[in-house]
C-alpha positions as CSV (number, residue, x, y, z in Angstrom):
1,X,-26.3,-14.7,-18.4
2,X,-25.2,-11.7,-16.5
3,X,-27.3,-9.8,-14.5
4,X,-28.8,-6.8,-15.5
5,X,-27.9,-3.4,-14.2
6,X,-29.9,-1.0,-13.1
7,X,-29.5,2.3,-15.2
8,X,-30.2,4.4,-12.1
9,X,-27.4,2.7,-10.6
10,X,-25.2,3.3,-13.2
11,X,-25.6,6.7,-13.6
12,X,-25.0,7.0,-9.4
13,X,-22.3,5.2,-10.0
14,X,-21.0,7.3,-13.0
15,X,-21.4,10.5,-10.8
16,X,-19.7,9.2,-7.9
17,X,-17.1,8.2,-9.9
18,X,-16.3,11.6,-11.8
19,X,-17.0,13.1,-8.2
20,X,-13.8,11.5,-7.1
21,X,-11.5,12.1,-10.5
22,X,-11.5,8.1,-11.1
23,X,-9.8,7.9,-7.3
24,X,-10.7,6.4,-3.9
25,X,-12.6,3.6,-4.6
26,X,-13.4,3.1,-1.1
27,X,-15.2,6.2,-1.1
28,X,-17.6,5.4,-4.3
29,X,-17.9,2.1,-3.0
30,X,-19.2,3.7,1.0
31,X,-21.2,6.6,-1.0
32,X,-22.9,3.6,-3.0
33,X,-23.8,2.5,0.0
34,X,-25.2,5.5,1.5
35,X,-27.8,5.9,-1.6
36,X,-29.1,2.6,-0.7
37,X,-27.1,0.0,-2.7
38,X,-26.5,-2.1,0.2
39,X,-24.1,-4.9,-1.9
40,X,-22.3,-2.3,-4.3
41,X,-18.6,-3.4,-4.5
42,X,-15.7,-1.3,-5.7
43,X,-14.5,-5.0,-7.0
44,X,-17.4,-4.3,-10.1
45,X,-15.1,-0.8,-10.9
46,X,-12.0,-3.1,-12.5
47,X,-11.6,-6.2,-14.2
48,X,-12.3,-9.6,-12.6
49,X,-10.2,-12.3,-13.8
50,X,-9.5,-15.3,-13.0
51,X,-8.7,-19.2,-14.6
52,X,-12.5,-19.7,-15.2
53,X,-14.0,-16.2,-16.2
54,X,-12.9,-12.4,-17.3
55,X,-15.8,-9.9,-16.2
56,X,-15.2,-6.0,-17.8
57,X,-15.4,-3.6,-15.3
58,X,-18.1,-0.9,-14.8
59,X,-14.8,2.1,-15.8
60,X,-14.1,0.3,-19.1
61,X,-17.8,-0.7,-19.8
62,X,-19.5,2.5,-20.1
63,X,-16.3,4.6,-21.1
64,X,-16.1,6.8,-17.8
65,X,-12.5,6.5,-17.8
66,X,-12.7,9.0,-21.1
67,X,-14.4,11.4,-18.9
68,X,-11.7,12.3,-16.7
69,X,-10.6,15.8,-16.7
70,X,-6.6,15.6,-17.9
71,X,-5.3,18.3,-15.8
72,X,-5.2,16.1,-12.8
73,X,-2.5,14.1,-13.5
74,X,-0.3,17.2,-14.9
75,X,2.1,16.3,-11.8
76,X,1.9,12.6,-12.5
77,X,4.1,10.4,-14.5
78,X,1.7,8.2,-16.2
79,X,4.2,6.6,-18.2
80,X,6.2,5.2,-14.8
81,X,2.7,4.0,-13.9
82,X,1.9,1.8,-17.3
83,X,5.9,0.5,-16.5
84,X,4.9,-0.4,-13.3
85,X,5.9,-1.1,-9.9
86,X,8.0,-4.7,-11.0
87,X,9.5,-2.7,-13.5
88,X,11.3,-0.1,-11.0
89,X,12.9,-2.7,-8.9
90,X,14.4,-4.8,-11.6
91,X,16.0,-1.7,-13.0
92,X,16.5,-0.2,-9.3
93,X,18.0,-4.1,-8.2
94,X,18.8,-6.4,-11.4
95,X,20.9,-8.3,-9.1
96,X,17.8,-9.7,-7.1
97,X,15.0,-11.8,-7.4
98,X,11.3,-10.2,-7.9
99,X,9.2,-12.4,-9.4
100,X,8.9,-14.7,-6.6
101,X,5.2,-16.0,-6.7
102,X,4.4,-14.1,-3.1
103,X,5.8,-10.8,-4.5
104,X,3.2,-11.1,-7.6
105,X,0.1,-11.6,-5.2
106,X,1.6,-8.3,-3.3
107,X,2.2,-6.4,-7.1
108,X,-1.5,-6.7,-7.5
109,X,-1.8,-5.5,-3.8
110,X,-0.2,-2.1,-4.6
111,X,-1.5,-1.7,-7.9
112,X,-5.1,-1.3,-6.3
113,X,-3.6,1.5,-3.9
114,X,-1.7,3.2,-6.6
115,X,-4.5,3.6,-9.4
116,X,-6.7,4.4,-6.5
117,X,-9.1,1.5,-6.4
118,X,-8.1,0.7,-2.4
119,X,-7.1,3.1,0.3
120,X,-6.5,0.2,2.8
121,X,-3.7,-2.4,3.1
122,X,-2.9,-5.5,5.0
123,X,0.2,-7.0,4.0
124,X,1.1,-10.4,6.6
125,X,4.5,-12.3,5.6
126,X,7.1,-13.7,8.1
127,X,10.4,-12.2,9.1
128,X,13.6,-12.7,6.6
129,X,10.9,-12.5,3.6
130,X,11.7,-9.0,2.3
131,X,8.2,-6.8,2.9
132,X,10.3,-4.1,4.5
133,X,12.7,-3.7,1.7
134,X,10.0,-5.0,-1.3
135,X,7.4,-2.2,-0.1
136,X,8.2,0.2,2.9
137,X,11.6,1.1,1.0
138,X,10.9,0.4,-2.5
139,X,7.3,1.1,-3.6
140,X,8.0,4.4,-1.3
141,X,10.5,5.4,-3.8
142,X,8.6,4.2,-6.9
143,X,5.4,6.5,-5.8
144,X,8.0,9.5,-5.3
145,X,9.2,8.8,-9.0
146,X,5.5,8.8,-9.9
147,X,4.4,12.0,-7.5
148,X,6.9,13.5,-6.2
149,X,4.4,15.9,-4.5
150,X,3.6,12.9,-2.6
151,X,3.2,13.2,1.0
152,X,4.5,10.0,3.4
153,X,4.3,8.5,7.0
154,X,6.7,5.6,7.7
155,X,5.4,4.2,11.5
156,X,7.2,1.2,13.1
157,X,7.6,-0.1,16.3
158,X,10.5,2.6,17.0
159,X,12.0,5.7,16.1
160,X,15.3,4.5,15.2
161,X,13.8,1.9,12.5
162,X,11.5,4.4,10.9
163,X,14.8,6.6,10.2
164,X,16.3,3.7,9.2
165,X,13.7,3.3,6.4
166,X,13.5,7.1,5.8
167,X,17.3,7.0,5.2
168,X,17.0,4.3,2.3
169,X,14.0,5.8,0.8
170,X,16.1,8.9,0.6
171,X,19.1,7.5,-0.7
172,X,17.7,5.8,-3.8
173,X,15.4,9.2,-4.3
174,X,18.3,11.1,-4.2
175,X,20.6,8.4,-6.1
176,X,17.8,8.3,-8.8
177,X,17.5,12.1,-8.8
178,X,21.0,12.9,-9.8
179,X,21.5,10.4,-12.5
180,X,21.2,11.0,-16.1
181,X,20.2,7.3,-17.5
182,X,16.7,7.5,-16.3
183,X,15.4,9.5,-18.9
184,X,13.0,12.5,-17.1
185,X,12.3,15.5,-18.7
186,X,14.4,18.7,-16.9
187,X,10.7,19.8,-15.1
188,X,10.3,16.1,-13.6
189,X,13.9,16.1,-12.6
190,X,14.1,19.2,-10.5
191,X,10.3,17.9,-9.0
192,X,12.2,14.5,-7.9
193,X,15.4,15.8,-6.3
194,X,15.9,16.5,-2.5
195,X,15.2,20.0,-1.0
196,X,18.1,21.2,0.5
197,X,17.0,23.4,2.9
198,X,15.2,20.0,4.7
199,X,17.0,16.7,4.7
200,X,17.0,15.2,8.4
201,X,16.7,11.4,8.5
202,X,13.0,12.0,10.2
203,X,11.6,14.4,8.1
204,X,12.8,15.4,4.5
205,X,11.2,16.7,1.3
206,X,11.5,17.0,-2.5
207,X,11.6,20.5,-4.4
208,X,8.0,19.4,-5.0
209,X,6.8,19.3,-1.9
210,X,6.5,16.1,-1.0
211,X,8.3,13.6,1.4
212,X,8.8,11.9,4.1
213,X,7.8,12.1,8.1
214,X,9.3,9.2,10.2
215,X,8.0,8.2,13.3
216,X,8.2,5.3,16.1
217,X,5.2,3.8,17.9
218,X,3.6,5.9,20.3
219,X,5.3,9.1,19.7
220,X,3.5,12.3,18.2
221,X,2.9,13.6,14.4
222,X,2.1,16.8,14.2
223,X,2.5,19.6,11.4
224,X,2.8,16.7,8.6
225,X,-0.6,16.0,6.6
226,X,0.1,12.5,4.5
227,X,-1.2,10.9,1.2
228,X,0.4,7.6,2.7
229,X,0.7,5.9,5.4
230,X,3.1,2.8,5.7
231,X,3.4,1.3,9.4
232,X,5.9,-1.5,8.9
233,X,5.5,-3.8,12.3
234,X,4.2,-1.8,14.7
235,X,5.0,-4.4,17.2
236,X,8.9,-5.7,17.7
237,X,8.2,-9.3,18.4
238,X,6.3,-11.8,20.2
239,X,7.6,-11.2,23.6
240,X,6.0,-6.9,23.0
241,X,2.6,-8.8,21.6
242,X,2.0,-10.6,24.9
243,X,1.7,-7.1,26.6
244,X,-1.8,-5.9,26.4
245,X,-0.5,-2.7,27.6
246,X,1.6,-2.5,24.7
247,X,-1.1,-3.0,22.2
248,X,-3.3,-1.1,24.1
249,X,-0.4,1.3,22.9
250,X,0.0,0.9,19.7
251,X,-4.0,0.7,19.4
252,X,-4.2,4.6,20.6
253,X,-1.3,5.8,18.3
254,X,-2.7,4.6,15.5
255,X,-6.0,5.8,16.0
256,X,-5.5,9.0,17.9
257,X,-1.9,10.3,15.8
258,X,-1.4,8.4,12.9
259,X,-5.0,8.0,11.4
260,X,-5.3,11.7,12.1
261,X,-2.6,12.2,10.0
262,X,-4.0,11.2,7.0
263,X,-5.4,13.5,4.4
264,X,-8.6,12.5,2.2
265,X,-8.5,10.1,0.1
266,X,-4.9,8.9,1.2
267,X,-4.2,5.6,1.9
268,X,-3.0,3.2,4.8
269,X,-0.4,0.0,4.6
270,X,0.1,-2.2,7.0
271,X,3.2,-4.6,6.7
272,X,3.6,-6.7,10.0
273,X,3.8,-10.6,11.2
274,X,1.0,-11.4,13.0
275,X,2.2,-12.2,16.6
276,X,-0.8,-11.9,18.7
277,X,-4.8,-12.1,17.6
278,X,-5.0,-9.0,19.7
279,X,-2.6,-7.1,17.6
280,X,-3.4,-3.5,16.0
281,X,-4.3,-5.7,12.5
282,X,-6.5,-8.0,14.7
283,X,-8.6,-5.1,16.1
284,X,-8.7,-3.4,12.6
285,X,-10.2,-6.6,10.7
286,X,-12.4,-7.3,13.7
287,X,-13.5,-3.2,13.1
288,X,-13.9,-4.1,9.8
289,X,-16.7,-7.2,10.4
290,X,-18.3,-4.6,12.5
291,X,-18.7,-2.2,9.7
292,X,-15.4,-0.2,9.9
293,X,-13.0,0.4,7.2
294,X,-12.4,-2.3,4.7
295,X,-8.9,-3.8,4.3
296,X,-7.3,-5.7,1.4
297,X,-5.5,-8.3,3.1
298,X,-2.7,-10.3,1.6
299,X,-2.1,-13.0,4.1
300,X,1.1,-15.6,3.0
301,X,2.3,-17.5,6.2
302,X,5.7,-19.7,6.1
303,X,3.6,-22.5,5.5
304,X,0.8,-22.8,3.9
305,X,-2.8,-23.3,5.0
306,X,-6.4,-24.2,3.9
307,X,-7.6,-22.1,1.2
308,X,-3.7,-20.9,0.6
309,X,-4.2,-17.7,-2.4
310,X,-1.0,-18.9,-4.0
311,X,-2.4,-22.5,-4.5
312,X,0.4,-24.0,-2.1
313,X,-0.5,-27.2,-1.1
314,X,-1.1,-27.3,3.4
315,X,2.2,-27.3,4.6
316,X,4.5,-25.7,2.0
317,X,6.8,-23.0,2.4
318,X,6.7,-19.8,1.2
319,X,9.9,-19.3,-0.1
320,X,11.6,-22.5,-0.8
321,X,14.2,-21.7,-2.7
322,X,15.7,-19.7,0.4
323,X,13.7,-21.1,3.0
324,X,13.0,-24.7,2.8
325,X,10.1,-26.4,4.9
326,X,12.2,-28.3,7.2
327,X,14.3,-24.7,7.8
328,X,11.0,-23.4,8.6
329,X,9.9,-26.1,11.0
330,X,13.0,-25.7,12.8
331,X,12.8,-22.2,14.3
332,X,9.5,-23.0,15.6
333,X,10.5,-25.5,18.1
C-alpha cells in the first residue's frame, strides 16, 4: 500500500511548486526542506519507473501541471521539447550513431535539466566517447532551438578549446537558422538567427538575446549573466590532476567566477574524466555529502563496475562496438 500523504504537505508542496512556474526542482525540493520536511525529494515531482514498479508523480497526481500560467513559455518551443533532444541529433547527424545504450542513460540526464526538474549535472565518460560533441556542442544548440533567449557559459580547461566549442555551437545555430526545411514560423526564425552586430568566437548572441560566453580555466567572466553553465573538463589530463596547485585553481574559478555567473534558477553541467579524487567534481560531491548542492551524477567508466547503471556485467566496455575490452585494457598499461 502506498503511504499516505500528508494534505498539508501537499498543499506546501503545490505552492512551492506554482511559486517556481513548474521550474527548478532543486529549489522546491531545498524550500521543502526549509518548512521542515526533512526527506522531501524532488524525485516524488515526476514519474518513477522502473522494471518492477511505475509510481505517478506528485505534478501529474493532483493536476498542478494544469495550473501553470501559459504566458511563460510564449518564447519557448514546446513542440521541439515533446520531439526531444534524440530527435535533434538524428536529424542534425543521420549519418551517426545515437542510440548507444550510454547516450540513453545521458538523454534522461538532460531531460531532468531541460523540463527543470535538476539544476545540477555530473556527466563522467572516458576520452574518445563523444560527451563533448553529444552535449557541450549539441544539446547547446538544441536548447538555442528551444530558447533562443537562452543565456550560455562554455568553461574548459583553456581558452582556445572553449572557442573551439563556441565556434561549432555557432555554426550549426547559424546553419540551422538560415535553412528553410526546418519548418519555424517567421517570429521563431528571426529569434534563432545570429546577431550581427556580435559574432566573435568567445562571445556571440542571437537577435533574441541569448548566447554564448566562452571561457578557459581560471580566467574572468564578467558582464555575461547565464541560464547555463557547461564546463567540459576543466582539467587537461592526468599529468594537470596531479598538481594540487592546479586544482586548487580550478576549485577558485569555479566557485569565485563561474558559479557567480549563474543567474537563478540556471543550471550547471559538468562533463569531465575523473583523473584525480581531488578534482573540482571530487570536492563538489564531497560538498554535496556535507549538505551542499545536489548533483545528478551519470558515472559510465570504460569498464564496468559493481552496481554498473547500464547493467554491464564487471569488466565490460562501454562502447564495444568501437572500443572493445581488450582495446581498452591496452592503453592502461
Amino acid at each position: 500500500m502506498p503511504t499516505k500523504i500528508p494534505p498539508q504537505k501537499i498543499e506546501d508542496c503545490k505552492r512551492i511548486y506554482l511559486k517556481h512556474k513548474g521550474r527548478n526542482y532543486s529549489l522546491i525540493e531545498k524550500e521543502m526542506r526549509e518548512l521542515g520536511y526533512a526527506t522531501f525529494s524532488a524525485r516524488c515531482l515526476s514519474h518513477t519507473r522502473s522494471r518492477r514498479y511505475f509510481r505517478e508523480g506528485w505534478i501529474k497526481r493532483f493536476g498542478w501541471d494544469k495550473l501553470l500560467d501559459k504566458k511563460q513559455w510564449k518564447n519557448i518551443d514546446l513542440r521541439r521539447i515533446r520531439q526531444g533532444f534524440p530527435a535533434f541529433l538524428k536529424k542534425s547527424m543521420p549519418n551517426w550513431k545515437w542510440a548507444w545504450d550510454y547516450q540513453e542513460l545521458i538523454y534522461t540526464a538532460l531531460d531532468r535539466i531541460v523540463n527543470g526538474h535538476s539544476t545540477r549535472l555530473m556527466i563522467f565518460l572516458p576520452p574518445r566517447h563523444g560527451k563533448s560533441e553529444l552535449v557541450t556542442i549539441r544539446y547547446s544548440a538544441w536548447r538555442f532551438e528551444i530558447d533562443p533567449t537562452l543565456r550560455i557559459i562554455i568553461g574548459s580547461y583553456n581558452q582556445k578549446l572553449a572557442n573551439r566549442f563556441s565556434r561549432r555551437i555557432r555554426e550549426i545555430v547559424r546553419t540551422r537558422s538560415t535553412s528553410e526545411k526546418f519548418n519555424r514560423s517567421r517570429r521563431q526564425q528571426a529569434a534563432f538567427a545570429l546577431n550581427k552586430q556580435k559574432t566573435a568566437v568567445d562571445e556571440w548572441e542571437t537577435t533574441a538575446g541569448g548566447g554564448v560566453k566562452a571561457v578557459g580555466a581560471g580566467a574572468g567572466v564578467t558582464g555575461f549573466g547565464a541560464n547555463l553553465i557547461i564546463i567540459d573538463d576543466p582539467i587537461k589530463g592526468r599529468a594537470e590532476a596531479e598538481s594540487k596547485n592546479n586544482r586548487e585553481r580550478v576549485w577558485d574559478w569555479f566557485n569565485d567566477d563561474i558559479h557567480t555567473r549563474l543567474e537563478p534558477g540556471g543550471a550547471i553541467i559538468l562533463i569531465q574524466t575523473r583523473w584525480h579524487e581531488d578534482d573540482l567534481a571530487g570536492r563538489l560531491q564531497k560538498e554535496m555529502k556535507d549538505g551542499g548542492e545536489h548533483w545528478d551524477i551519470v558515472s559510465l567508466p570504460a569498464l564496468a563496475e559493481e552496481n554498473d547503471p547500464l547493467d554491464r556485467s564487471e569488466g565490460q566496455a562501454l562502447c564495444p562496438a568501437r572500443f572493445t575490452r581488450r582495446a581498452l585494457l591496452a592503453t592502461k598499461r
